[in-house]
C-alpha positions as CSV (number, residue, x, y, z in Angstrom):
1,X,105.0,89.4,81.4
2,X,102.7,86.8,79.3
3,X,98.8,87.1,79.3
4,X,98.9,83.6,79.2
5,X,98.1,82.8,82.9
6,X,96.1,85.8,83.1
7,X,93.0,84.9,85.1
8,X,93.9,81.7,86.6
9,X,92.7,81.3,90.2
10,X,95.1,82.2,93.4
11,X,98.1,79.2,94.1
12,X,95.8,77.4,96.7
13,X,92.9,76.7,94.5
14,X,95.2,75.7,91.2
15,X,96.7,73.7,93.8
16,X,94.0,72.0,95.3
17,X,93.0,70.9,92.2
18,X,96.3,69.7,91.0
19,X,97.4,67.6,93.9
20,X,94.1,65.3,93.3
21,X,95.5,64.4,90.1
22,X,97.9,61.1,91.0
23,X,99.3,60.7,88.0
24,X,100.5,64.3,87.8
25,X,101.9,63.7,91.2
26,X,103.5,59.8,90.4
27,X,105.3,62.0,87.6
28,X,106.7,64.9,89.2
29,X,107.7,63.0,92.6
30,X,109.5,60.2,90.3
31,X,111.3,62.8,88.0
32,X,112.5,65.1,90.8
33,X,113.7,62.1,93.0
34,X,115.8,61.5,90.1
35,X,117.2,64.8,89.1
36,X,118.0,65.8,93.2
37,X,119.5,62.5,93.8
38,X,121.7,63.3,90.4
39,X,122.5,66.4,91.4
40,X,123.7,65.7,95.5
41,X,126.1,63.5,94.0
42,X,127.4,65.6,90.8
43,X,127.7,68.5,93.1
44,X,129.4,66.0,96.3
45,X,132.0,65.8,93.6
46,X,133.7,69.2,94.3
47,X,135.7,69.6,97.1
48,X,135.6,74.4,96.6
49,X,131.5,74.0,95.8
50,X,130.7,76.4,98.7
51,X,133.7,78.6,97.0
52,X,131.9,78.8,93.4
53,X,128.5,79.5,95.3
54,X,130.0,82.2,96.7
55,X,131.9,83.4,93.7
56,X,128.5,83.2,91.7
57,X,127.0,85.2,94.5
58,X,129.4,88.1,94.5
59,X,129.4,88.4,90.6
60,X,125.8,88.5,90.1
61,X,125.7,91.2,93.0
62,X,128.8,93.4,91.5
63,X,127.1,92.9,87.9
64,X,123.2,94.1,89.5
65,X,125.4,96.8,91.6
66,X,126.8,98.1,87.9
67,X,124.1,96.8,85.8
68,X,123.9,100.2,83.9
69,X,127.9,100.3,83.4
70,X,128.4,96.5,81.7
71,X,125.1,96.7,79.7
72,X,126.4,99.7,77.8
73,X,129.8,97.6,77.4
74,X,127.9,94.9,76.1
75,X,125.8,97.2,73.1
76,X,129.4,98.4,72.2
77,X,130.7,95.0,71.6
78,X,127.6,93.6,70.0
79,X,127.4,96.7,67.7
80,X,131.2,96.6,67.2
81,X,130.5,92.6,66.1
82,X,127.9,93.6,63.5
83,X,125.0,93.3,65.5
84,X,122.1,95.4,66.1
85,X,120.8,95.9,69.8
86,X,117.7,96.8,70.3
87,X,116.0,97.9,73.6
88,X,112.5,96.7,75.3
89,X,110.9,98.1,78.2
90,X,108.1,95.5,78.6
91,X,106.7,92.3,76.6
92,X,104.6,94.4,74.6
93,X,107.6,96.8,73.3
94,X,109.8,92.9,73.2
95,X,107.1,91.5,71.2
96,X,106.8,94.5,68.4
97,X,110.4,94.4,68.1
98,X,110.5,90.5,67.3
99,X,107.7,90.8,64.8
100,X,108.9,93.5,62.8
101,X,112.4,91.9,62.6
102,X,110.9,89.1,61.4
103,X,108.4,90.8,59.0
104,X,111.2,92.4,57.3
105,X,113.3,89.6,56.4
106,X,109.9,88.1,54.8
107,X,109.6,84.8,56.1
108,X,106.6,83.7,57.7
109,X,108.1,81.1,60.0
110,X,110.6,80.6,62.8
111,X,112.4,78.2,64.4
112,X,113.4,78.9,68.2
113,X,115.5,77.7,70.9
114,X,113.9,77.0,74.1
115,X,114.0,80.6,76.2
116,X,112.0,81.2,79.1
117,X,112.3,85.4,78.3
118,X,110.3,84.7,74.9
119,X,107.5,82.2,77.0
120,X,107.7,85.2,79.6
121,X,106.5,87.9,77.2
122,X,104.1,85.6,75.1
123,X,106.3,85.4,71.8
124,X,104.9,83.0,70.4
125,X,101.2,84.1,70.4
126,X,102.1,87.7,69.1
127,X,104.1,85.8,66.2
128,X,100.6,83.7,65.7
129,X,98.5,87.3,65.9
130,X,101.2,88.5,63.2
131,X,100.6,85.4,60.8
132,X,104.2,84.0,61.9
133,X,104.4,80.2,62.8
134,X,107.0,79.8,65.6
135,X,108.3,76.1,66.1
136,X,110.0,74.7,69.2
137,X,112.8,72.9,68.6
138,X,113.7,71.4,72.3
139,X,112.3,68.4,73.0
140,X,110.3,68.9,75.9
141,X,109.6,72.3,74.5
142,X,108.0,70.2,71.6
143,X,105.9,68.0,73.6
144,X,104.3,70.6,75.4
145,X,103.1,73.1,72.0
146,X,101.9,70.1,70.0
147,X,100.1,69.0,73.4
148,X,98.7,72.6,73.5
149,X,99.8,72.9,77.0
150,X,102.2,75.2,79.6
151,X,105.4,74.8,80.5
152,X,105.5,72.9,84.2
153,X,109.4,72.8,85.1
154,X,112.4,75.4,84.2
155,X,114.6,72.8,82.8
156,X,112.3,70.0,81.7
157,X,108.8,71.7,80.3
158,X,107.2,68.7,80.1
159,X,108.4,67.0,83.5
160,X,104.2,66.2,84.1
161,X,104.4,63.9,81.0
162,X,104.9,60.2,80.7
163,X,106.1,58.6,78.2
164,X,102.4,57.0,77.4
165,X,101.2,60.8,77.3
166,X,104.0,61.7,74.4
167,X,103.7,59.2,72.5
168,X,99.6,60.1,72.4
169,X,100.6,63.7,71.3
170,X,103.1,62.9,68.9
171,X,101.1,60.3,66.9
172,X,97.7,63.2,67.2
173,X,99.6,66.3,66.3
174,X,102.9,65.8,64.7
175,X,100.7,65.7,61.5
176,X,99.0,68.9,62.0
177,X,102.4,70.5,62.9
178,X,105.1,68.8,60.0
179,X,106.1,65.7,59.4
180,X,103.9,62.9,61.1
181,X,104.8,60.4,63.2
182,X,105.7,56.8,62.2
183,X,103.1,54.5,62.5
184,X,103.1,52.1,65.4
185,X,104.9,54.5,67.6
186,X,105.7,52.8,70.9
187,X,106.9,54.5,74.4
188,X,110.2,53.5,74.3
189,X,112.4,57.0,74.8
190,X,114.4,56.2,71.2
191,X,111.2,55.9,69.2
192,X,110.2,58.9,70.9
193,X,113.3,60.9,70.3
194,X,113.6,59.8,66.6
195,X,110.0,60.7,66.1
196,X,110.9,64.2,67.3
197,X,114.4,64.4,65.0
198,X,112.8,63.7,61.9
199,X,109.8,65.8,62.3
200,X,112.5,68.7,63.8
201,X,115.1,68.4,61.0
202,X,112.8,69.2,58.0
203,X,112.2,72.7,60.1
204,X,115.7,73.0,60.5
205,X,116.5,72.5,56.9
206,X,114.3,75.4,55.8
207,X,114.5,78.0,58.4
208,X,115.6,81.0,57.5
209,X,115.1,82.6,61.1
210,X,116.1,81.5,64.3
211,X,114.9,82.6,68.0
212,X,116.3,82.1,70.6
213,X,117.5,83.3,74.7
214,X,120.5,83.2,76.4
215,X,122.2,82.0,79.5
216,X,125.1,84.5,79.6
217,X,126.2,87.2,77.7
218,X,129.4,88.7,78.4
219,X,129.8,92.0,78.2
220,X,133.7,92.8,77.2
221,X,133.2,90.9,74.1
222,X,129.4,90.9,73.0
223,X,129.2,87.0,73.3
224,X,126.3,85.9,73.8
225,X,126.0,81.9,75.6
226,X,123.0,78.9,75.3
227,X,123.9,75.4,77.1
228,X,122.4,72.6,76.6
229,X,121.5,68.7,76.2
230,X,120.2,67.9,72.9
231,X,122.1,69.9,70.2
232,X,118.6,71.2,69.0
233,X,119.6,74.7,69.7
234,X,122.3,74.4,68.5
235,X,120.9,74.0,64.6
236,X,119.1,77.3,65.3
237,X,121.9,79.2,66.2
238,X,124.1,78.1,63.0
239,X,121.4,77.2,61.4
240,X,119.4,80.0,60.0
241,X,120.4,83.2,58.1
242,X,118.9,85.7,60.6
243,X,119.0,85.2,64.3
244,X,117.1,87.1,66.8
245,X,118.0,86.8,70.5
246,X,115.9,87.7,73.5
247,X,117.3,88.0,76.7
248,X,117.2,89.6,80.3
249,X,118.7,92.6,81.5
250,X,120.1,90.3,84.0
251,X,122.2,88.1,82.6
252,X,125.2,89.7,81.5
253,X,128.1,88.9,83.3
254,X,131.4,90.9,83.3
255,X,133.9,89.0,81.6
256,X,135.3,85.5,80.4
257,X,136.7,84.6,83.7
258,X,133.3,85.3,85.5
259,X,131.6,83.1,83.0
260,X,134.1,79.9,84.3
261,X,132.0,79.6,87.4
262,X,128.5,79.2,86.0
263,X,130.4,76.8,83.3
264,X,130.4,74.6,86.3
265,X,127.8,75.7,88.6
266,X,124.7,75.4,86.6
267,X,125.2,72.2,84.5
268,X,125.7,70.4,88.1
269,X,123.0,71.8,89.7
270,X,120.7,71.4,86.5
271,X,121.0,68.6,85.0
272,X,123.5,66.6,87.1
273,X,126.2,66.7,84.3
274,X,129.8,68.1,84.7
275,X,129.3,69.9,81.9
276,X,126.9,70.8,79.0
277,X,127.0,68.5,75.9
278,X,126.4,71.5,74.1
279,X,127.6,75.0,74.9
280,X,127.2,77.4,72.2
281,X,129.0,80.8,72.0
282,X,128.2,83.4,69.3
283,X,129.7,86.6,69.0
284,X,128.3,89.0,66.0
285,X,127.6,87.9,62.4
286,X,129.4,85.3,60.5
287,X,132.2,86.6,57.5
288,X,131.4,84.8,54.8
289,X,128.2,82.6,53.4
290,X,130.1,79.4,54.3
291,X,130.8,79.9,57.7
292,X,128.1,78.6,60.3
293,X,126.0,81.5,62.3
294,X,123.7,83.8,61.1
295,X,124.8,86.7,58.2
296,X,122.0,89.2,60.5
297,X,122.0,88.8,64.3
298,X,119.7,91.0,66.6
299,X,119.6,91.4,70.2
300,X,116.5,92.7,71.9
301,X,116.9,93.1,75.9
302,X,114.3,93.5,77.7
303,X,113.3,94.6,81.1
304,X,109.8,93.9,81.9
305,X,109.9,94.5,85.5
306,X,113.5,93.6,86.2
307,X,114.4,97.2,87.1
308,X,111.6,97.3,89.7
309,X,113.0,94.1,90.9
310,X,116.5,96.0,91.2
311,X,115.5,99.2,93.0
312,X,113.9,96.4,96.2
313,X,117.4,95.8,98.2
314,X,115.7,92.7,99.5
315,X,113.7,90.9,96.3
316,X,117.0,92.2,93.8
317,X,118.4,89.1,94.8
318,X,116.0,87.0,92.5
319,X,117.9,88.3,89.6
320,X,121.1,86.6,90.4
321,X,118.9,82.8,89.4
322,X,120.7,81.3,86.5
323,X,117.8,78.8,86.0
324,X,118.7,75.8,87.3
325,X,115.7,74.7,88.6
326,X,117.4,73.1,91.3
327,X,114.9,74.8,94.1
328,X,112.3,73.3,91.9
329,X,113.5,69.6,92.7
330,X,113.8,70.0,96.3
331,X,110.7,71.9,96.5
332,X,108.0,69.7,98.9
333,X,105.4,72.5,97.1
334,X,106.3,72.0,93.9
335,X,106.1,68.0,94.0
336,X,102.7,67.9,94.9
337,X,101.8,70.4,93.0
338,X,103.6,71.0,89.3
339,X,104.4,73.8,87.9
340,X,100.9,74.8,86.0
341,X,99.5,75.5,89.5
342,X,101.9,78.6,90.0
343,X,100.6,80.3,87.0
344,X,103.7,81.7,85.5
345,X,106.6,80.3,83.3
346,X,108.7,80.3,86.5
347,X,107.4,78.1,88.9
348,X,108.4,76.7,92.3
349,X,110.5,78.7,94.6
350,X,111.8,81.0,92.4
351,X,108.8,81.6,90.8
352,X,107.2,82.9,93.5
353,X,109.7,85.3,93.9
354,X,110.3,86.8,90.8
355,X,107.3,86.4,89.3
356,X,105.1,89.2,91.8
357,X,108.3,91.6,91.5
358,X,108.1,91.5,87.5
359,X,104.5,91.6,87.6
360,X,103.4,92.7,90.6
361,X,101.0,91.3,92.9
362,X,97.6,92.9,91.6
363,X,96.2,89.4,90.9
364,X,95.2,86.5,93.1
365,X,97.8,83.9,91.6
366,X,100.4,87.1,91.9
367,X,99.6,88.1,95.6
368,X,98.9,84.3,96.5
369,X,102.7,83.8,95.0
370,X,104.8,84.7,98.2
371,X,102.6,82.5,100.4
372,X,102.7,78.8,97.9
373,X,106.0,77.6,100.2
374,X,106.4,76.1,103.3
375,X,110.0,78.2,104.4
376,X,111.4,74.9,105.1
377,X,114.5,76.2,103.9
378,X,115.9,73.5,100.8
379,X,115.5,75.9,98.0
380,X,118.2,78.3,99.3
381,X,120.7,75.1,100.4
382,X,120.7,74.1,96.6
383,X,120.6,77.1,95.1
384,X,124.0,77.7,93.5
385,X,124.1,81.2,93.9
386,X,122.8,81.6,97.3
387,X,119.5,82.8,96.6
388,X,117.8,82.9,100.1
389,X,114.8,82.7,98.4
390,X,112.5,81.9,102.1
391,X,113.7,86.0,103.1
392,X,112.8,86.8,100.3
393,X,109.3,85.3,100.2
394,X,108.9,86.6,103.8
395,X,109.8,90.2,102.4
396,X,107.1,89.6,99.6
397,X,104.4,88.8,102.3
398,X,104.8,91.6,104.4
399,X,104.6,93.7,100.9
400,X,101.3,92.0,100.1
401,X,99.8,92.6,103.9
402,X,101.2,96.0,104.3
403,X,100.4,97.1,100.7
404,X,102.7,98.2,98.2
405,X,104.0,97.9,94.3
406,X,101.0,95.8,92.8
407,X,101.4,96.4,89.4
408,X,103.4,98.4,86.4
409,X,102.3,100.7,84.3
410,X,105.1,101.2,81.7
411,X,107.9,102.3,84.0
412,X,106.0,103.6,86.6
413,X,105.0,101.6,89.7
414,X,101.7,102.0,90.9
415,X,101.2,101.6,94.3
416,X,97.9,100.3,96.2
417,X,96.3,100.0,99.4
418,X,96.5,96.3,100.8
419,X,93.4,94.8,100.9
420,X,92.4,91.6,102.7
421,X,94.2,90.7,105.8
422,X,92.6,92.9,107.9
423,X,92.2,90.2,110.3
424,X,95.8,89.5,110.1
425,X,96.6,92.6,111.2
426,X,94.6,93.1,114.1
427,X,95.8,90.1,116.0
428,X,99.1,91.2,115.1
429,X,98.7,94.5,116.7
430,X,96.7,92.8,119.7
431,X,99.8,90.6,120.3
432,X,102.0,93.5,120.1
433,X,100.2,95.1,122.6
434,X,100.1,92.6,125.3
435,X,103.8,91.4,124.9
436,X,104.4,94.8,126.0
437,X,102.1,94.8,129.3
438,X,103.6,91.4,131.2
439,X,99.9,91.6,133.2
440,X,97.7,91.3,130.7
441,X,99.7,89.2,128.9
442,X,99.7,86.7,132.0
443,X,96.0,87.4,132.2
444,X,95.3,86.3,129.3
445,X,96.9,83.3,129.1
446,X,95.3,82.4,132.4
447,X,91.8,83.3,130.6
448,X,93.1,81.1,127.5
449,X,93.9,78.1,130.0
450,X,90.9,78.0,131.7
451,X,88.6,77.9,129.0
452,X,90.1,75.7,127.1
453,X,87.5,73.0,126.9
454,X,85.3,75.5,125.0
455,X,87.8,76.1,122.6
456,X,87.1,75.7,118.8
457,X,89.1,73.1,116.7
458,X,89.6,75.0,113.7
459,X,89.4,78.8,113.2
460,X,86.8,80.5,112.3
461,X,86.2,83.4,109.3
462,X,89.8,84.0,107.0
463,X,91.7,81.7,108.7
464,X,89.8,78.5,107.9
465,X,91.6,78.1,105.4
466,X,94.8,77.6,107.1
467,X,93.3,75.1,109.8
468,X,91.0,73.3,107.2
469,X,93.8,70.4,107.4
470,X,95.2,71.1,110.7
471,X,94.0,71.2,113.9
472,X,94.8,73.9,116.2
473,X,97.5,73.5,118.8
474,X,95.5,72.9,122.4
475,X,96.1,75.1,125.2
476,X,98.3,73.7,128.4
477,X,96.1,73.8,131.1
478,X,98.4,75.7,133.1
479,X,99.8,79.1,131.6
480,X,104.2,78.4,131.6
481,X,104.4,81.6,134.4
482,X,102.4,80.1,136.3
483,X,103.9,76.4,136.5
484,X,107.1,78.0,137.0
485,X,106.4,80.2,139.8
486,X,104.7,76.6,141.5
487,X,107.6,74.5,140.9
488,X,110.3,76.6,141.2
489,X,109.2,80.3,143.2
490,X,109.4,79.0,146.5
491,X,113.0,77.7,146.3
492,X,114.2,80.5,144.7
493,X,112.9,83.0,147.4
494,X,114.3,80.6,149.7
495,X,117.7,81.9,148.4
C-alpha cells in the first residue's frame, strides 16, 4: 500500500489528538447522522433486503472461492474487447505500470476518477515523481488535493470539511491548480459546486488521459463498472483518448445477473439513493473517433496484499466490501474520531480490517488497527454483504498477541515474533490455570474480596492505558460461591 501514512503514530494517539478537535467532531457527528438516518430508511424500503445481503454474501464468497478461474475469464474478454491487461503484484509494480502507460502516450497530465486502489498505492505522488500532474475530478476528491490534505471517509473524502473550510481552499488554491475561483465566493453549496465545474471542465476539455477504478468488473464480458453522484467520472471515462483503469483483484464478479444485486445494494447503503445517478459501463475501445470512450484502454490489477488476505479463512471475508462506507456511519469510533486518525485510505471498521491484512501489522498504526473498535456490533448489521467485521477484528488481535504475518516482502509473508503483550499473556495463562483448579480459584476470590479496600483504582504498568478513563470494576465483598452456599447450602442439604 501508500507511503503516505507511513510513520503516523499508533490509532490511540492520532486519536487522542483528533477527538480534541470539536469542530472535526461537530462535522463528522452531523454528516453521519445524516447519511445513516438516509440510509435506514432507503434500505426500510425493501421488503427481500436480508435476501440481497445474503445473495451479495454468497457471490463474493463463490467469486474469492474461484478467484483464479473468473479473473482469467475476465483478461480473455478485456483482450478479446481490444484492451490490454496488465498485471501488478504490489503498488510499486501498479505504479511503474501507470507511469509508463502514460509516458508513452506523451502527455504530461491526467485527469482521474475518484479510486480508492490508485490513493491505496500512492498514484498520484509517483505521477508527481514522474513529472505527471494528476487532477481529481470528484468533488470531494477536489477539495481534499487543493487542501493538501487525506482522504477522511470512503464515500465522501472530505466529510471533516465545512462549507466555510471549502470555500477557504477554493478561493487559495484553485488558482495555483487551473482556473481560479470567482471572486466573492460565498458558502452557499451552488457557488461552491459551480466554482468546482468551471475550474473541472477546462481539465476535461484537454485531457487526453483518464484514470480511473472500478466498482465491478464482470468477468464473462470484460465490462468494467464506476457509479456515482456527480457525472464527473463520467467525462473521464468518455472523455479522454486513452484510459487507464486500476482495480482490485477483488472485484470481479461472475456475470450480468450477479452485478443486479450490488446495482441495488450499494447505492442504498451508500448514499441513500435507489440508484446511482450515474452508472457507467465500458467494455473495450470505442470503433470509431466519434463514438464516446477511449480509442486505448488499459487495465492494470493489482494485488498488493489481497492474496494474503485470501489464503486467511477468517480475514478473506474483508474482500467481499463493496465500499459503502456504511460501517463508517454507524461507527461510534469513527465519529469521534475521522478518518485521518486510522492512518490508511480505508478508515473505520473496515479499515481496520483490511488494512493490517494488505499491509501487515509491522507498524504501530497497523498493529494498533484491530484494537481502534469497540465490538459493539453496528458495522456488521449494516454492512450489505455481511461482513462480520467484530470476528474479524477479534481474529486480527489474537494475530497481533500471538504473533504472526507482519509484513510482505514481494509475495512472500514474513512472519515475526509478537512483541508487547507479554503482560497480556501471563494473566491469560494465570486465569487459565485457576479456572481449571475450583480451589484456588475460590481462594482467590476470597483473597480478592478481602482485600479489597487496598485495591488500586486504575491499573498499573501496560494497562493504564485502558483504565486511564475508566475505573476498575470493585470487588463484591463476598466471593458469589460463597454467598451461595450461605443463602442457599443449607436448604439444599436439607433435601
Amino acid at each position: 500500500m501508500s507511503g503516505t501514512f507511513v510513520g503516523m503514530p499508533a490509532f490511540p494517539v492520532a486519536a487522542h489528538e483528533a477527538v480534541g478537535n470539536t469542530t472535526l467532531r461537530a462535522n463528522l457527528r452531523h454528516a453521519t447522522h445524516t447519511i445513516r438516518d438516509k440510509r435506514a430508511k432507503a434500505v426500510a424500503e425493501l421488503d427481500d433486503w436480508a435476501l440481497l445481503r445474503e445473495a451479495g454474501k454468497q457471490i463474493k464468497d463463490h467469486t474469492l472461492r474461484h478467484l483464479d478461474t473468473y479473473l482469467v475469464q475476465l483478461e480473455e474478454a478485456v483482450t478479446a474487447a481490444g484492451g490490454v491487461v496488465h498485471w501488478a503484484t504490489d503498488a510499486d509494480e501498479a505504479n511503474q505500470i501507470v507511469t509508463r502507460l502514460v509516458k508513452e502516450t506523451g502527455e504530461s497530465e491526467v485527469v482521474k476518477v475518484k479510486s480508492m486502489a490508485t490513493q491505496e498505492i500512492g498514484l498520484n505522488e509517483a505521477l508527481e515523481a514522474a513529472g505527471i500532474a494528476a487532477y481529481e475530478t470528484d468533488l470531494a476528491e477536489l477539495i481534499v488535493q487543493l487542501g493538501h490534505d487525506r482522504p477522511s471517509h470512503i464515500l465522501v473524502p472530505a466529510i471533516h470539511r465545512n462549507r466555510g473550510e471549502i470555500r477557504d481552499i477554493f478561493a487559495k488554491e484553485m488558482g495555483e491548480w487551473g482556473r481560479p475561483a470567482p471572486e466573492g465566493l460565498t458558502d452557499t453549496p451552488a457557488e461552491l459546486a459551480e466554482a468546482a465545474r468551471l475550474h473541472l471542465r477546462e481539465k476535461f476539455l484537454r485531457a487526453k488521459v483518464g484514470i480511473s477504478g472500478a466498482n465491478f468488473m464482470v468477468a464473462e464480458t470484460g465490462t468494467l463498472v464506476v457509479v456515482e453522484s456527480e457525472g464527473n467520472g463520467r467525462m473521464c471515462l468518455t472523455l479522454p483518448e486513452t484510459l487507464i483503469s486500476v482495480v482490485g483483484i477483488e472485484k470481479i464478479v461472475p456475470t450480468w445477473r450477479d452485478l443486479e444485486v450490488f446495482l441495488q445494494t450499494l447505492p442504498r447503503s451508500s448514499t441513500a439513493e435507489r440508484m446511482n445517478p450515474y452508472t457507467s459501463m465500458w467494455t473495450g475501445t470505442s470503433d470509431t473517433e466519434t463514438a464516446d470512450g477511449p480509442r486505448v484502454f488499459h487495465l492494470v490489477l493489482i494485488d498488493n496484499g489481497r492474496t494474503d488476505t485470501l489464503a486467511d479463512e477468517v480475514g478473506r471475508q474483508a474482500l467481499r466490501c463493496i465500499r459503502c462506507s456504511a460501517c463508517l456511519n454507524v461507527c461510534p469510533v469513527y465519529e469521534r474520531a475521522g478518518g485521518h486518525a486510522y492512518g490508511s485510505v480505508y478508515p473505520g471498521p473496515i479499515g481496520a480490517i483490511l488494512s493490517p491484512q494488505l499491509r501487515g501489522t509491522a507498524s504501530e498504526i497497523d498493529a494498533s488497527l484491530p484494537y481502534a473498535s469497540s465490538l459493539c456490533g453496528a458495522c456488521y448489521e449494516v454492512c450489505p454483504v455481511a461482513i462480520d467485521i467484530p470476528e474479524v477484528l477479534v481474529h486480527l488481535r489474537e494475530r497481533v498477541v500471538q504473533g504472526g504475518p507482519t509484513t510482505r516482502q514481494g509475495n512472500r509473508v514474513v512472519l515475526k515474533p509478537a512483541k508487547g503483550h507479554a503482560a497480556e499473556r501471563a494473566a491469560m495463562r494465570a486465569a487459565g490455570w485457576a479456572f481449571v483448579r475450583p480451589g484456588a480459584l475460590r481462594a482467590g476470590q476470597r483473597v480478592a474480596s478481602r482485600t479489597r479496600r487496598f485495591h488500586p483504582r486504575t491499573l498499573p504498568g501496560p494497562g493504564r492505558a485502558w483504565s486511564a478513563t475508566r475505573d476498575l470494576p470493585q470487588v463484591p465483598a463476598e466471593p458469589f460461591r460463597d454467598w451461595w452456599q450461605r443463602t442457599h447450602g443449607k436448604k439444599e442439604s436439607g433435601k
